[in-house]
C-alpha positions in Angstrom: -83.5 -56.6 -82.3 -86.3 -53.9 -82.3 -89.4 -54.2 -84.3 -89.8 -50.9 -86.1 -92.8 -48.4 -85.9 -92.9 -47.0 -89.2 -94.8 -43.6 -90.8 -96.2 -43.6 -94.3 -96.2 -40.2 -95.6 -99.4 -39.6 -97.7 -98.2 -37.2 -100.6 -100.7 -36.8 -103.2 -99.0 -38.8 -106.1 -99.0 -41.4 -103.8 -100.8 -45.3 -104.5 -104.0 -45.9 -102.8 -103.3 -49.6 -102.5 -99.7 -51.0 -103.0 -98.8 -49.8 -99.1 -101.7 -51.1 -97.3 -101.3 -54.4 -99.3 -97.8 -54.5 -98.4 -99.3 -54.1 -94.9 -102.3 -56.3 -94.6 -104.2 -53.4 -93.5 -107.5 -51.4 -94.9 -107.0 -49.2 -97.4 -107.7 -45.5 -96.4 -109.0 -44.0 -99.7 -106.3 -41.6 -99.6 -102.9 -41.3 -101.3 -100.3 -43.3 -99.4 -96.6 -42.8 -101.2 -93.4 -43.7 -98.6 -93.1 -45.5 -95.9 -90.3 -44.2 -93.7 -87.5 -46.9 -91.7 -85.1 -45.2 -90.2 -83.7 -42.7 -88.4 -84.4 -39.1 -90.4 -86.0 -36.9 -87.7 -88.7 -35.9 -90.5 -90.4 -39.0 -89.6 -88.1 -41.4 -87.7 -89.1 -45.1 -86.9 -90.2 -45.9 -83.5 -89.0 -48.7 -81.5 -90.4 -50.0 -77.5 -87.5 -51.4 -75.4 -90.7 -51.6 -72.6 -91.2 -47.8 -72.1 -92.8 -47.4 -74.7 -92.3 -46.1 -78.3 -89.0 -43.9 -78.9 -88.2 -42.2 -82.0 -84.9 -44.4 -83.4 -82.9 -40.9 -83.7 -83.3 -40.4 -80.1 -82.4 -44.0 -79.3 -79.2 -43.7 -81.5 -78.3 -40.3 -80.3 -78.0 -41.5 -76.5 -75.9 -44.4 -77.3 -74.4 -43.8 -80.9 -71.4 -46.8 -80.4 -73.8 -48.7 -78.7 -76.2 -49.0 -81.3 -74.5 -48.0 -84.3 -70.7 -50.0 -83.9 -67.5 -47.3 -82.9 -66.5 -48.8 -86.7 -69.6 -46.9 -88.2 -69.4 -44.1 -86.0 -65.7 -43.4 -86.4 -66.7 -43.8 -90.2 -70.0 -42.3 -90.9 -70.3 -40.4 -87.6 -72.9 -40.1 -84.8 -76.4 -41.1 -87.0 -77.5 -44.0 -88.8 -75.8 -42.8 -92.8 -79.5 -44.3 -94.7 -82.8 -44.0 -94.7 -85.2 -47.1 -96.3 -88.3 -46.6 -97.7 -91.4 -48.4 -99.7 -92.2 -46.0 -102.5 -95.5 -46.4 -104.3 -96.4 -44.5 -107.3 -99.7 -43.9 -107.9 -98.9 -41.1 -110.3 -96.0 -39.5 -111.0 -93.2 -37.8 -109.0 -91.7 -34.3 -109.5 -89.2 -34.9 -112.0 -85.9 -33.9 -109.4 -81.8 -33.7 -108.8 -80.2 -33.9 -105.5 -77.2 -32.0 -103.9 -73.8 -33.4 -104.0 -72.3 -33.0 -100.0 -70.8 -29.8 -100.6 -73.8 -28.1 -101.8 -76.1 -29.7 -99.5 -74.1 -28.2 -96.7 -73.9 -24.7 -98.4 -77.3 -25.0 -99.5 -78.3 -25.5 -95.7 -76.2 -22.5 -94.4 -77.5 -20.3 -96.7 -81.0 -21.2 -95.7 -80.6 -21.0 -92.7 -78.9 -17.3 -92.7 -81.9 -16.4 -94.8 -84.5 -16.9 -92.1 -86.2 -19.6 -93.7 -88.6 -22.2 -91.8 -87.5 -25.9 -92.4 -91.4 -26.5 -93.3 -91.2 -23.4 -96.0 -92.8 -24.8 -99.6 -89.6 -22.7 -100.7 -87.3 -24.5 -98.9 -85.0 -26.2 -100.5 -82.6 -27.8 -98.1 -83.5 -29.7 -95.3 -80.5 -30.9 -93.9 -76.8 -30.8 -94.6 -76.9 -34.4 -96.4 -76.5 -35.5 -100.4 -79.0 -38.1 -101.2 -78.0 -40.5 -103.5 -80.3 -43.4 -103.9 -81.0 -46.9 -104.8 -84.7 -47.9 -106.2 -85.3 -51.8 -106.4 -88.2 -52.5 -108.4 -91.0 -54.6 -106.3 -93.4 -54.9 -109.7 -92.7 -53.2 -112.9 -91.5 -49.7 -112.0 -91.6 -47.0 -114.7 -89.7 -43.7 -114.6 -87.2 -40.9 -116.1 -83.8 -40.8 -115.7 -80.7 -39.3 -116.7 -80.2 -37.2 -119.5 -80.4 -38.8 -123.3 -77.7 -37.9 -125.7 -78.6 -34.4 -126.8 -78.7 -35.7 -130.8 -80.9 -38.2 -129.8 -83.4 -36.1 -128.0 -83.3 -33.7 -130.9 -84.1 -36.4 -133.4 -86.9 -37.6 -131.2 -88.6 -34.2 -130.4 -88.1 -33.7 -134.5 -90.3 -36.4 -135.3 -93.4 -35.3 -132.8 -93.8 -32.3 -135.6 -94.6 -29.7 -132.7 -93.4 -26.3 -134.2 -93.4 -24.8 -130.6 -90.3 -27.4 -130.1 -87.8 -26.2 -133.3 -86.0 -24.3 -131.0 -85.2 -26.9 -128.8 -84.3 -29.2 -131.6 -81.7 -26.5 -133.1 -80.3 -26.0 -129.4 -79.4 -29.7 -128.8 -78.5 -30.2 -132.6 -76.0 -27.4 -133.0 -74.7 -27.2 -128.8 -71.7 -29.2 -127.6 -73.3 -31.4 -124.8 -73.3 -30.1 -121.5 -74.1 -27.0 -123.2 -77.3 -27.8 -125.1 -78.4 -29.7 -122.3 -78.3 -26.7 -119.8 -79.5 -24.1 -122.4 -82.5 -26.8 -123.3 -83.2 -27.1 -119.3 -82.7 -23.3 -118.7 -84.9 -22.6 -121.8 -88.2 -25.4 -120.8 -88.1 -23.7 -117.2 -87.7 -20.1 -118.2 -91.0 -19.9 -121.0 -92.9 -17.5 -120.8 -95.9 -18.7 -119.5 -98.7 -17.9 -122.7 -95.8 -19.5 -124.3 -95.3 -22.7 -122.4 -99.0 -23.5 -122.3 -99.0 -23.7 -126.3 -95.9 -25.9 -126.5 -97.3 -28.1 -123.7 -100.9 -28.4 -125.0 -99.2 -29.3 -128.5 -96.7 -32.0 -127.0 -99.0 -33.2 -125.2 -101.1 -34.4 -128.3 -98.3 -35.4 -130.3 -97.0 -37.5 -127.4 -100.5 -39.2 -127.3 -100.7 -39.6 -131.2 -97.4 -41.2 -131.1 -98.1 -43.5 -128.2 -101.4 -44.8 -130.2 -98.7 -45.6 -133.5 -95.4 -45.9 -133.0 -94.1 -46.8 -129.0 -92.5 -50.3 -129.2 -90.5 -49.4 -126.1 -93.7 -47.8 -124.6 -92.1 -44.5 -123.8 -94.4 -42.5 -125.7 -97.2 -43.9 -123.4 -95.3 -42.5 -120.2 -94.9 -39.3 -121.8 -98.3 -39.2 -122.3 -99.3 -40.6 -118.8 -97.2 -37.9 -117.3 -99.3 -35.1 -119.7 -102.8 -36.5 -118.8 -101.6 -36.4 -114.8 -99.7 -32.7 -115.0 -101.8 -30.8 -117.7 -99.9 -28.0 -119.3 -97.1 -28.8 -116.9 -93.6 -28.2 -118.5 -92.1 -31.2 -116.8 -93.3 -32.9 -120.3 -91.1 -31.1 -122.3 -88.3 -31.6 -119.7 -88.9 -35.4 -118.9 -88.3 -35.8 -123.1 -84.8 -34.7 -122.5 -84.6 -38.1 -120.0 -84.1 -41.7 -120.7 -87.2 -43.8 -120.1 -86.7 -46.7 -118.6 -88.7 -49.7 -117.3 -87.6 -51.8 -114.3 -88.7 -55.3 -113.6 -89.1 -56.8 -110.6 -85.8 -57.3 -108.6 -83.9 -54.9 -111.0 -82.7 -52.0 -109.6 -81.5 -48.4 -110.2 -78.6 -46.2 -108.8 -79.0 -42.3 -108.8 -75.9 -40.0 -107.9 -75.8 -36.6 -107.4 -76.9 -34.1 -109.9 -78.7 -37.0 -112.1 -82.2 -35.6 -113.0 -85.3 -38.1 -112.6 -88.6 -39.2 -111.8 -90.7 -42.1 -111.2 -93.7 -42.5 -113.3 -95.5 -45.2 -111.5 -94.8 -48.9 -109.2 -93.8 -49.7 -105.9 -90.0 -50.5 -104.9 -87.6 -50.4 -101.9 -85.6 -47.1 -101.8 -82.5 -46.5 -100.3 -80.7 -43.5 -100.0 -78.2 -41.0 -97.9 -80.0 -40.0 -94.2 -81.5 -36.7 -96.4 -84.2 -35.2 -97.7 -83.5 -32.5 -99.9 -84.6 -32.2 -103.4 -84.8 -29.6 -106.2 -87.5 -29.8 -108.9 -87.8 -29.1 -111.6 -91.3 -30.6 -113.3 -94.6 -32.2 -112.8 -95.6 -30.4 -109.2 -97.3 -28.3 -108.0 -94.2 -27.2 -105.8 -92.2 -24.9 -106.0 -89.4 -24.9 -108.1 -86.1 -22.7 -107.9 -84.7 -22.8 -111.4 -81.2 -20.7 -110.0 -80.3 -23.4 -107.4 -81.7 -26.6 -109.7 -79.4 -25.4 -112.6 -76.4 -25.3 -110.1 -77.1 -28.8 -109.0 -77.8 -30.3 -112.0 -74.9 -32.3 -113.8 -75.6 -32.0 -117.4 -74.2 -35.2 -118.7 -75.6 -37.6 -121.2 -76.3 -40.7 -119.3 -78.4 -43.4 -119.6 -78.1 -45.2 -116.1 -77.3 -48.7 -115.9 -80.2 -51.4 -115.0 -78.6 -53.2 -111.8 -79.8 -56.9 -111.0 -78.5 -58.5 -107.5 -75.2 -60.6 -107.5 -75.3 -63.5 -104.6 -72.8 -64.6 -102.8 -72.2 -68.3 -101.5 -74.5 -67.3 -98.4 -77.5 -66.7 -100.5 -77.1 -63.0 -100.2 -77.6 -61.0 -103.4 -76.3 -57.6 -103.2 -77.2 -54.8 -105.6 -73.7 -53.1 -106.1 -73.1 -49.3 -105.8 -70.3 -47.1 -105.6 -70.7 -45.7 -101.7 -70.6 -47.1 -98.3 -73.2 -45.0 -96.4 -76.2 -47.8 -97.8 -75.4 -51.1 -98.9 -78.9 -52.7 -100.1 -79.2 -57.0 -100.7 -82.1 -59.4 -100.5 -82.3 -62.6 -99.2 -84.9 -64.9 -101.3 -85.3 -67.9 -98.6 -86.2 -71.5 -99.1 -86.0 -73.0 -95.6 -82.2 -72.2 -95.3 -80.8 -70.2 -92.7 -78.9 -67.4 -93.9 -76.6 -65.5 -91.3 -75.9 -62.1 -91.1 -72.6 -60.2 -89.9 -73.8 -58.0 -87.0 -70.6 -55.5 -86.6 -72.8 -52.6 -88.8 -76.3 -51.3 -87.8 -79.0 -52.6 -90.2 -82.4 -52.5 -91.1 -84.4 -55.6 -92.2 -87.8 -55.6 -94.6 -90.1 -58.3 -95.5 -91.7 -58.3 -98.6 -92.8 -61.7 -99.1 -93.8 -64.7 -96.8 -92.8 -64.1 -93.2 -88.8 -64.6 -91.5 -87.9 -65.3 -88.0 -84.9 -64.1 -86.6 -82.6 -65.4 -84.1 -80.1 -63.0 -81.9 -77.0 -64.9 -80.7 -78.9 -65.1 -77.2 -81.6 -66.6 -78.4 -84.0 -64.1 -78.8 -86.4 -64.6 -81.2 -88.5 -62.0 -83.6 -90.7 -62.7 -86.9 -91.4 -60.3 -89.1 -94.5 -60.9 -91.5 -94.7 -59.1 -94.6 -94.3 -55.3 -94.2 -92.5 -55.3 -91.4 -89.4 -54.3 -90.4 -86.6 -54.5 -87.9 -83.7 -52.7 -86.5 -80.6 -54.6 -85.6 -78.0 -52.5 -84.1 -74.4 -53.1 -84.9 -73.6 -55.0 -81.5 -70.8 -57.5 -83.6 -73.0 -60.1 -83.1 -74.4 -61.9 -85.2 -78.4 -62.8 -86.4 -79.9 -65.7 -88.5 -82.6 -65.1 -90.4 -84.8 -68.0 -92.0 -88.4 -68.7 -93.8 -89.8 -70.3 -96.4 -90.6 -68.7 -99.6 -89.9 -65.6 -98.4 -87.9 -62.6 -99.3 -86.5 -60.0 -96.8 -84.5 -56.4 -97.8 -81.3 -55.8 -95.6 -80.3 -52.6 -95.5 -76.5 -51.6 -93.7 -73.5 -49.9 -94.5 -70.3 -50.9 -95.7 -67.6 -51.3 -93.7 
């Protein structure tokens, strides 16, 4: 068992409290937005076997069937398949799609062929990995995903009354699906800009007057939120082509390939492929490559489903998705001891209260809140116990 050295990135939409708080530490007046567990080599975890700190990658690459299993290596190959992270919303996130496989390894090439630096703000592929991803709410957790039925869109966009958005309403009316959604997409990101700046400005306000009328559901007021953080941003007009949608704590959300979304606001535990590549396409500053997005992009209606844990008789409650590289559960403890199968590589999180866990020699580690640990896939067997306390295991399935 290795206690994990973990970086926060500090990107600028980032919460100035929720990770410090997570961490018991000071808060540094700046943005702090994901912190990294794992094994990415954008910002790998660090672990001291009494030599002093090593990036996990390194570890895993001199010894992959010794710390990842010859069952996960023969399945997933030589690298730990996930990467875990605390995201924490201060604002909101570039509205964004991810590669499927293919395209992230094509993606790469290409790049690559081109010339262009893996730190390039046009770069858009930094690794040959998909990323689909798991977000588990940790407090209420707001955000934008999947497209809404284009009739529905139209009938909402209809009843802001902005002229500048007729178009758009006749596109998704009149379009078979897939087609009015990549022609509505295609059109918000290809504006002129004069002419995005009006429709903006004036969406903007309607979103605003609505959210002060009529928002049961409190959409309107994350429209409006997004507007007030990216002023005359067209990711306003494209997040109203996407399902809002409010998680709870515990609830949970998984994003495939191709699935457009961003996250408004909250903290959660994110899990995901080993990857970091993403296409934008809204709210940022960054840059955005229409060409490639609208390749990526799956232009289905979908509103994704809302995924609470399902436990098992040994306490564990697993949020279900339909891959094998990440497999995310929690463990809410109550004094019991909970064991957990060692034959895969995994990474533990506390959230809550602290745990102690017990290596089948004995060894003994506690993790207090915000920490983490990384348990290699030996075969054998840890237990893990505490009191009021919740803890994030994070494997693969095998």
């Amino acid at each position: 068992m290795d206690r994990l050295a973990n970086t926060v990135r500090p990107y600028p939409w980032g919460s100035l409290t929720a990770i410090p708080e997570l961490l018991g530490v000071e808060a540094t007046g700046e943005p702090q937005a994901e912190l990294w567990m794992g094994a990415h080599p954008g910002d790998p975890s660090r672990v001291d076997r009494g030599e002093g700190p090593v990036a996990l990658h390194r570890v895993i690459e001199a010894d992959p069937q010794g710390e990842l299993g010859a069952e996960t290596v023969a399945r997933f190959g030589p690298t730990l398949p996930f990467l875990l992270k605390v995201l924490a919303a201060g604002a909101p996130l570039s509205i964004q799609a991810h590669p499927t496989l293919d395209q992230a390894r094509a993606g790469y090439a290409a790049e690559e062929a081109r010339g262009i630096p893996l730190n390039a703000p046009e770069r858009n592929y930094k690794d040959t990995n998909h990323k689909p991803e798991l977000i588990c709410a940790l407090d209420e957790f707001e955000g934008l995903c999947g497209f809404r039925p284009p009739a529905e869109t139209a009938a909402l966009l209809a009843a802001l009354d902005v002229p500048e958005l007729t178009p758009l309403v006749e596109l998704l009316h009149n379009k078979p699906e897939s087609e009015a959604l990549s022609e509505a997409l295609r059109t918000i990101l290809s504006m002129p800009a004069e002419t995005a700046a009006t429709a903006v400005a004036a969406t903007a306000a309607a979103v605003e007057r609505a959210a002060a009328t009529d928002d049961p559901t409190g959409q309107f007021a994350g429209y409006a939120y997004a507007a007030r953080e990216f002023p005359g941003d067209t990711g306003l007009l494209t997040g109203l082509l996407l399902n809002h949608l409010v998680l709870q704590p515990g609830e949970a959300l998984y994003l495939g390939a191709g699935v457009p979304h961003g996250y408004l606001r909250g903290t959660g535990v994110e899990i995901m492929a080993n990857s970091d590549n993403v296409l934008r396409c809204g709210l940022t500053p960054k840059h955005v490559d229409v060409a490639e997005l609208l390749k990526v992009v799956e232009f289905r209606a979908e509103r994704p489903d809302v995924l609470r844990p399902v436990a098992d008789a040994n306490g564990e409650e697993l949020y279900p998705v339909p891959i094998d590289e990440f497999r995310l559960s929690r463990y809410v403890l109550d004094g019991t001891a909970r064991v957990l199968d060692g034959r895969a590589p995994q990474i533990l999180l506390c959230t809550q209260g602290s745990v102690q866990l017990t290596g089948a020699d004995g060894t003994l580690l506690t993790l207090a809140r915000g920490e983490s640990a990384f348990l290699p896939g030996t075969g054998t067997d840890t237990v893990v116990t505490g009191s009021d306390a919740t803890v994030f295991r994070a494997t693969v399935t095998l």
